[in-house]
Structures are given as structure tokens and as C-alpha cells.
C-alpha positions as protocol buffer text, in pm:
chain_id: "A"
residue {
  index: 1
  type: UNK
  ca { x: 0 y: 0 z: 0 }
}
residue {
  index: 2
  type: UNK
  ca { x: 277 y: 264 z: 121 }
}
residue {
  index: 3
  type: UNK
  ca { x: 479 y: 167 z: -192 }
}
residue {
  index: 4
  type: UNK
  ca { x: 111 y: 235 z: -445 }
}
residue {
  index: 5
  type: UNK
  ca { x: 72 y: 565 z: -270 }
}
residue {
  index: 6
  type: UNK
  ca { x: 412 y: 687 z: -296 }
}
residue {
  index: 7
  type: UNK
  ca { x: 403 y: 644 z: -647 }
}
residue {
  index: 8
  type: UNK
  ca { x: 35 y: 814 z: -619 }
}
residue {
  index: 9
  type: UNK
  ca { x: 156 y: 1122 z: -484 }
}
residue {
  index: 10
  type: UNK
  ca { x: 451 y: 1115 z: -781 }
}
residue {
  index: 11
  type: UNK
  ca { x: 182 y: 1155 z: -1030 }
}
residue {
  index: 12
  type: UNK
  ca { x: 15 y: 1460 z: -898 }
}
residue {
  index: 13
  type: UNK
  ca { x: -204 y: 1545 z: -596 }
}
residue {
  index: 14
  type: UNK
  ca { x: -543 y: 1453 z: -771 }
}
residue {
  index: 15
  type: UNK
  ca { x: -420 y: 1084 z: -817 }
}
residue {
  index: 16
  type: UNK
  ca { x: -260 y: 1059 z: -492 }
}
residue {
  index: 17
  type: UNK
  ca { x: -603 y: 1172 z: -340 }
}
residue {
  index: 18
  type: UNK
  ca { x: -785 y: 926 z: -537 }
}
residue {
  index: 19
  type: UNK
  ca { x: -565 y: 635 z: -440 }
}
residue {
  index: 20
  type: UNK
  ca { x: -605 y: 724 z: -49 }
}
residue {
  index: 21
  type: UNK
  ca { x: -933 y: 731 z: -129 }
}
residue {
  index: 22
  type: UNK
  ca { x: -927 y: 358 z: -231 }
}
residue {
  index: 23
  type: UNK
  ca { x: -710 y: 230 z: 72 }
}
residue {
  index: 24
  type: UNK
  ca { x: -926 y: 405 z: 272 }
}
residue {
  index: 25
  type: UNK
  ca { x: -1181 y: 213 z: 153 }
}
residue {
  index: 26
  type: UNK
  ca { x: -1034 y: -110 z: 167 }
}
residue {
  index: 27
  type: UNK
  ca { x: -976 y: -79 z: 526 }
}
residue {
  index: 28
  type: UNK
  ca { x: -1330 y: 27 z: 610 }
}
residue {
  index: 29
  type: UNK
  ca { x: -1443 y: -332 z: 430 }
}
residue {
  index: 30
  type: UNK
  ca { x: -1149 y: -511 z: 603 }
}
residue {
  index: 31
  type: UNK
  ca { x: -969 y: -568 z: 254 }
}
residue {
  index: 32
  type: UNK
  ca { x: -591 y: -406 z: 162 }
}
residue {
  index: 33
  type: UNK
  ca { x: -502 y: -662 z: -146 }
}
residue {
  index: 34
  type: UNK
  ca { x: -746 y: -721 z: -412 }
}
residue {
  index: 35
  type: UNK
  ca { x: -740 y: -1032 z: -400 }
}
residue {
  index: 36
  type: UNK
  ca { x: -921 y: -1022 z: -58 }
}
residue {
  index: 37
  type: UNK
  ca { x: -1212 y: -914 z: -208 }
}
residue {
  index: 38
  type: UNK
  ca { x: -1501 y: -1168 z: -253 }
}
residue {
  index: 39
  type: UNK
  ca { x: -1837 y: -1132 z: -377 }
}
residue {
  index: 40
  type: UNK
  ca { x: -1777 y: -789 z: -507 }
}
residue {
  index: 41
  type: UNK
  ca { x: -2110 y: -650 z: -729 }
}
residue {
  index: 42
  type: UNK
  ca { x: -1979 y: -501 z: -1091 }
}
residue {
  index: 43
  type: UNK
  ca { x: -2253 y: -386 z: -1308 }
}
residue {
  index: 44
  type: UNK
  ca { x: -2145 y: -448 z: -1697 }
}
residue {
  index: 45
  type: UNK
  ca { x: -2357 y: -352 z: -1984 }
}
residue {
  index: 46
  type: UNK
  ca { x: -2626 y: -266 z: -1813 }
}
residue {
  index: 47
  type: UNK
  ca { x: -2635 y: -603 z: -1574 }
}
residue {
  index: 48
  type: UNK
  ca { x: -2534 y: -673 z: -1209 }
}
residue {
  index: 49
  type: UNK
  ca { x: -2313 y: -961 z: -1172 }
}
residue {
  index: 50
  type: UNK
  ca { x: -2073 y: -1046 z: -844 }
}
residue {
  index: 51
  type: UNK
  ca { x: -1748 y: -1159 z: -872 }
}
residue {
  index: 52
  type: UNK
  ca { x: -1424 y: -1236 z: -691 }
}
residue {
  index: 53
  type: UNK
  ca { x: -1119 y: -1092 z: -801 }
}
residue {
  index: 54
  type: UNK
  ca { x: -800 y: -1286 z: -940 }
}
residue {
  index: 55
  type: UNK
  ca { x: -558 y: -973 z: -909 }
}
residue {
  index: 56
  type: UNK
  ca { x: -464 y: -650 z: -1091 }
}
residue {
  index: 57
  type: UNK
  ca { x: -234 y: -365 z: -1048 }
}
residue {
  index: 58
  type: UNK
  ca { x: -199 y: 12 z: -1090 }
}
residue {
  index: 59
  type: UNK
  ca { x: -16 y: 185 z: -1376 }
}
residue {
  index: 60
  type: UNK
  ca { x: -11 y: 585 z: -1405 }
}
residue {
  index: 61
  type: UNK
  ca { x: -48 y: 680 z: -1788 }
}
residue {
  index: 62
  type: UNK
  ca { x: -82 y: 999 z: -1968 }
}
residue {
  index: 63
  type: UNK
  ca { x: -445 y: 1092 z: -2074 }
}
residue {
  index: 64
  type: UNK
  ca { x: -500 y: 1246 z: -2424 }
}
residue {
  index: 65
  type: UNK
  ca { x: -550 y: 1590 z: -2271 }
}
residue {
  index: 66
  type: UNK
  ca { x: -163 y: 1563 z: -2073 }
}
residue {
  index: 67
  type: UNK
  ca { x: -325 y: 1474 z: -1693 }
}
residue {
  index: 68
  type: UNK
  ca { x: -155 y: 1190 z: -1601 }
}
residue {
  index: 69
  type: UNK
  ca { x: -382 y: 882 z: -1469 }
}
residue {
  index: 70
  type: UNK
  ca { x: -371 y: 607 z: -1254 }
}
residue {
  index: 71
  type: UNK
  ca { x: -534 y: 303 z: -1459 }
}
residue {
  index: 72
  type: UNK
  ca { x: -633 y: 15 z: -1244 }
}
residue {
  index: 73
  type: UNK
  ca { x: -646 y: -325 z: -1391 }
}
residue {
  index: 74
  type: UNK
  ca { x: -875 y: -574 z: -1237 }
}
residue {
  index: 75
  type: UNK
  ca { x: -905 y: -917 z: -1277 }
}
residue {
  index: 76
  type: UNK
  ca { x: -1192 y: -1153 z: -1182 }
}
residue {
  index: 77
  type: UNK
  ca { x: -1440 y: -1401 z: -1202 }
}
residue {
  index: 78
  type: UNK
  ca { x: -1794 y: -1428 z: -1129 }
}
């Protein structure tokens, strides 16, 4: 976690704020590594499905406009 929002706050203070946002989250369900997380609800096109995820990571890239962006990959199954 430390390690994600170090890198975070590299990228700019909107990113870094969104990423404490997420850990901050994952502690309030009990759940720091993704692939904690069980029975998870996703909605995709339009229908509701739950899942439990595989893994994923976090990669900052460079939007079209110049902001730079912290892309999270997720990977699960449902």
C-alpha cells in the first residue's frame, strides 16, 4: 500500500487523493489486497453480476489531454 501511494503522490495530488481514497476504503471493508475481495457486485452492460477478483495492479499513464492517470487493472471471475 505505502509503496502504491508513494508512487500516487509522484503523479500529482489529484491521483494521490484518489488512491487514499481507495485504501481508505479497503480498510473500512477489512480488505488491503485485491485479491481479498469476494463477492464484489460489478454492473457491466447494463447487468449486475458479483465476482471475486483474481488480481490487478496500478499503472499511471498519460491521458489524451496531458493529466496523467492512474489506470487500475482488475481481474476476476464471477
Amino acid at each position: 500500500m505505502e509503496y502504491m501511494l508513494e508512487r500516487a503522490g509522484e503523479e500529482g495530488k489529484e491521483v494521490y487523493e484518489k488512491a487514499v481514497e481507495i485504501v481508505k476504503r479497503g480498510r473500512e471493508v477489512g480488505s488491503l489486497r485485491l485479491t481479498d475481495v469476494r463477492g464484489a457486485e460489478v454492473e457491466v452492460r447494463g447487468k449486475r453480476h458479483v465476482v471475486g477478483v483474481l488480481g490487478g495492479g496500478a499503472q499511471p499513464e498519460k491521458s489524451w489531454s496531458g493529466k496523467i492517470l492512474l489506470r487500475i487493472k482488475i481481474t476476476a471471475e464471477g
